[in-house]
VMD Tcl script that draws the C-alpha trace (Angstrom):
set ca {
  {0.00 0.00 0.00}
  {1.16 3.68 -1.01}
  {0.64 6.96 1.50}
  {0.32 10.04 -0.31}
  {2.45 12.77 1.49}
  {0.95 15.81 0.47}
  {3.70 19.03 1.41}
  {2.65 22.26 2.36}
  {4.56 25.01 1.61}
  {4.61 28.68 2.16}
  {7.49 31.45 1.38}
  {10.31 28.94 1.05}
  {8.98 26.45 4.45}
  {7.30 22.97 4.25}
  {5.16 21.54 6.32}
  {3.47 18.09 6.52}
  {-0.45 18.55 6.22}
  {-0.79 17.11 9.86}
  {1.50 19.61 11.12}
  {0.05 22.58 8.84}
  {-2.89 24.14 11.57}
  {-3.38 27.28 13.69}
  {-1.40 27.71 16.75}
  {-3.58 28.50 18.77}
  {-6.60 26.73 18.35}
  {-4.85 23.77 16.20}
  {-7.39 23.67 13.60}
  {-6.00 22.63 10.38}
  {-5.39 25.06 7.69}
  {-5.05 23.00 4.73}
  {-6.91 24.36 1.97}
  {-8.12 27.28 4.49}
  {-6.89 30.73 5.06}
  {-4.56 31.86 7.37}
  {-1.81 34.32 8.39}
  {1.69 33.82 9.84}
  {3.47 35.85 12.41}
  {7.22 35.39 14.26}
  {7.49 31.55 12.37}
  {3.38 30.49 13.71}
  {0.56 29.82 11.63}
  {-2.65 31.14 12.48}
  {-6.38 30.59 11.76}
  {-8.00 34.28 10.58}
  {-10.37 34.30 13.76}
  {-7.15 33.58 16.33}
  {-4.81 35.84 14.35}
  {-7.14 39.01 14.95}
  {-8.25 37.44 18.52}
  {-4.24 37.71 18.96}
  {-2.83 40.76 17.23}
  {-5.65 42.70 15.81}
  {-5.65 46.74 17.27}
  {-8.38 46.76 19.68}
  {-11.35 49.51 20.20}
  {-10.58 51.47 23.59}
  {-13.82 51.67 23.94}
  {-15.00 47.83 23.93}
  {-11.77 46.55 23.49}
  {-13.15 44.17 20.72}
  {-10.94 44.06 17.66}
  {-11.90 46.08 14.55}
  {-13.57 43.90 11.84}
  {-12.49 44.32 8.49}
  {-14.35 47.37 7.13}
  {-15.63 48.76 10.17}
  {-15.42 52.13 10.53}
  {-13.16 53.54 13.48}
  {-12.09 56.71 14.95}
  {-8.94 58.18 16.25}
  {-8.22 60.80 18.73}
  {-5.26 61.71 20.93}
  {-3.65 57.91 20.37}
  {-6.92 56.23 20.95}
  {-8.84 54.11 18.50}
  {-12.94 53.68 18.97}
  {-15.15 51.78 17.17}
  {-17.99 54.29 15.33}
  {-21.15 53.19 18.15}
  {-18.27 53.00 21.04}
  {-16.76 57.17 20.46}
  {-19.52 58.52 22.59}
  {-20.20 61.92 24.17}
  {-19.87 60.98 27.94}
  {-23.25 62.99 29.31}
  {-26.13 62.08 26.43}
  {-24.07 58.33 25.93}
  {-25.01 59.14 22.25}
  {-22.12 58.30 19.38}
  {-20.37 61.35 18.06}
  {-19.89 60.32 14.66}
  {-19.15 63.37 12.66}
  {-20.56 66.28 14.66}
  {-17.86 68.51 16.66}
  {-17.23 67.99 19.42}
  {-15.18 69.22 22.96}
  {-12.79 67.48 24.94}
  {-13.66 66.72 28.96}
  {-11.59 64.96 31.29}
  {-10.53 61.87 29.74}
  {-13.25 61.78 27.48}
  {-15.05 64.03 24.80}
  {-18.42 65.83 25.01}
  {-21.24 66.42 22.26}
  {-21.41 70.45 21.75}
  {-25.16 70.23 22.78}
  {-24.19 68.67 26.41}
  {-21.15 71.10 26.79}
  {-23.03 74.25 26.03}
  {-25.80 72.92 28.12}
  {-24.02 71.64 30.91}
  {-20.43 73.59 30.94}
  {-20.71 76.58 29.13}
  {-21.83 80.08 30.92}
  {-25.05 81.21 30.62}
  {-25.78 85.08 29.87}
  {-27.55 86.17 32.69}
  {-30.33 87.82 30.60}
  {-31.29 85.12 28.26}
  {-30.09 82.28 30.46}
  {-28.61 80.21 27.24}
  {-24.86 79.52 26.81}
  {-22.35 82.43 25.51}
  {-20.81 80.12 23.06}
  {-17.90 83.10 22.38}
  {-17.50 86.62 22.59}
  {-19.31 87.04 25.87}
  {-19.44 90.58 28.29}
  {-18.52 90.60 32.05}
  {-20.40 93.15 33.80}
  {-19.97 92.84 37.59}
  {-19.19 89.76 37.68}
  {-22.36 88.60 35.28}
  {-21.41 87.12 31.52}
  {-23.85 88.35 28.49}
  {-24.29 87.66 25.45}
  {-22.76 90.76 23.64}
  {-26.62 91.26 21.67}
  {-28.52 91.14 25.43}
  {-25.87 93.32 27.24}
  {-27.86 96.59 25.77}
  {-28.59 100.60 26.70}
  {-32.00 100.47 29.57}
  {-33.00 103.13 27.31}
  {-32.28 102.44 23.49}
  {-31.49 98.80 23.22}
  {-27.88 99.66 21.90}
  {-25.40 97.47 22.26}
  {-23.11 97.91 24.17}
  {-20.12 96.47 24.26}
  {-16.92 98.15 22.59}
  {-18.49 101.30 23.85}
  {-18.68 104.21 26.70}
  {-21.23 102.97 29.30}
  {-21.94 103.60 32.91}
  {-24.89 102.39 35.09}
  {-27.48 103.93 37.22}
  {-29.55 102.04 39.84}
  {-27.50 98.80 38.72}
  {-28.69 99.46 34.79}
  {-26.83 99.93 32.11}
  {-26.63 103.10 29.91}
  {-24.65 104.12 27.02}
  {-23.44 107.62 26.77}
  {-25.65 109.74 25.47}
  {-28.68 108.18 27.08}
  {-27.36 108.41 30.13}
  {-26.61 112.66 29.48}
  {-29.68 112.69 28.16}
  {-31.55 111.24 31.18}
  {-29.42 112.12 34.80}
  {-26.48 114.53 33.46}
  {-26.20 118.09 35.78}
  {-26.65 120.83 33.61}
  {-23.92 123.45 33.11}
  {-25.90 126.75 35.19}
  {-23.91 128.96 32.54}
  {-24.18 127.22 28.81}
  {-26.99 124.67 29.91}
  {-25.36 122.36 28.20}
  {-25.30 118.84 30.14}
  {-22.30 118.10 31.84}
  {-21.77 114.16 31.61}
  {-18.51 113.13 33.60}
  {-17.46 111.20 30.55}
  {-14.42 111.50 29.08}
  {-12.28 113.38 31.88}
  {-15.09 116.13 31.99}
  {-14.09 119.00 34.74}
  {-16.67 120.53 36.36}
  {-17.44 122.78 39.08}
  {-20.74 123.05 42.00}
  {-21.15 124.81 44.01}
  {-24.49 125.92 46.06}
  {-26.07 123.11 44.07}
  {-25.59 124.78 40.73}
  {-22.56 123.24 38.74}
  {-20.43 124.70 35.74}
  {-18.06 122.56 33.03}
  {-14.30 124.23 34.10}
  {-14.09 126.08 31.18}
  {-17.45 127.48 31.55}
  {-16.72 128.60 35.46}
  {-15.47 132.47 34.34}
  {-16.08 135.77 36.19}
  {-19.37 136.74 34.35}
  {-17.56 140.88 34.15}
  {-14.24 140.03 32.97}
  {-14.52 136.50 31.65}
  {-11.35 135.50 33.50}
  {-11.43 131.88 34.82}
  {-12.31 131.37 37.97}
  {-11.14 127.85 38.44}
  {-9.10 127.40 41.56}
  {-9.68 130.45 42.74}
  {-11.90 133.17 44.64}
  {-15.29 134.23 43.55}
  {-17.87 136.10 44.83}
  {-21.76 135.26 43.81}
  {-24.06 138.15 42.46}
  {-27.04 138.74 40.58}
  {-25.19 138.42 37.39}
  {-23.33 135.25 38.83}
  {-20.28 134.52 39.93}
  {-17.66 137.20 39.63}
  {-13.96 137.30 40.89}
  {-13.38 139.71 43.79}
  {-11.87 142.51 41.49}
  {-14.85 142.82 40.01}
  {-17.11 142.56 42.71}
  {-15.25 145.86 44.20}
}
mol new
graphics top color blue
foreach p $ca { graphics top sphere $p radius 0.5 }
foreach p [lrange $ca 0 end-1] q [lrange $ca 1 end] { graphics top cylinder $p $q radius 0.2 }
display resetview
């Protein structure tokens, strides 16, 4: 009686077609795929069990064609790269890194961003800081004319906000010689005195038109005149 030895052979090494089978699970892989690594022979299912890169996420292998994602190192399978707060999968959408995870821009802005304190949604950029509150830079606005405004001259009154003009317009002294408002912006001098108040340059002996600014003045019925005149 005759045996048939069938050889195996693969890049130059023989095998017998006993001794031709996985590794690992010793299946025999005549007339089967396989793969070979360091001088072993491996069935397709051990060789990815074995060396295959790995989800961080489930730390199942990657099949072939799955679709995976990569960030800082790490490798996730598509349903495993998840925002950590809604548990839903990121796939495409932006997102913002937390911790040792990532976050879905809905759950940040909800959760982590600041919240105007008009509006009460999140200042996503370019807030305001007024006393210690963040606005948005369209709700931080003039009491009086709904101007914005940031990137402008503002003060407040009875903790509201007023730009410039509105606020002259509304509580600014009036100058008791040109009766033109005297608004503090800007470095504005002015003087009071007796409750009546003058811009600097508008505080002049009402004879000789010399400035009385810093100096002595007497008051008459024509206003305030320095004591040369008054004699």
């Amino acid at each position: 009686m005759e045996h048939v030895i069938i050889d195996l052979s693969f890049k130059d090494k023989h095998w017998h077609e006993r001794c031709f089978f996985c590794s690992v699970c010793q299946a025999s892989l005549a007339d089967k795929p396989f793969a070979t690594k360091d001088n072993d022979l491996y069935c397709p299912e051990c060789y990815d069990e074995k060396f295959s890169p790995r989800c961080d996420g489930c730390k199942k292998i990657f099949k072939a064609g799955s679709r995976k994602y990569e960030y800082k190192g790490s490798t996730w399978h598509e349903e495993c790269f998840t925002c950590i707060e809604c548990k839903q999968p990121i796939g495409a959408k932006s997102f913002v890194p937390k911790d040792d995870g990532v976050v879905c821009v809905p759950c940040y802005e909800e959760k982590y961003s600041q919240k105007c304190c008009k509006c009460n949604k999140a200042i996503q950029k370019g807030g305001v800081t007024y006393k210690g509150q963040p606005w948005h830079k369209t709700c931080f606005l003039c009491t009086n004319c709904s101007c914005e405004l940031a990137g402008q001259k503002f003060t407040s009154r009875d903790e509201k906000p007023y730009c410039a003009d509105c606020y002259t317009q509304l509580f600014a002294k009036h100058c008791a010689k040109c009766t033109k408002p005297i608004s503090g912006f800007g470095g504005c001098k002015f003087v009071t005195f007796e409750e009546k108040h003058w811009h600097s340059d508008c505080f002049n002996c009402s004879k000789c038109q010399n400035s009385l600014v810093g100096k002595g003045f007497l008051v008459s019925d024509d206003g305030v005149v320095c004591p040369e005149c008054a004699r």
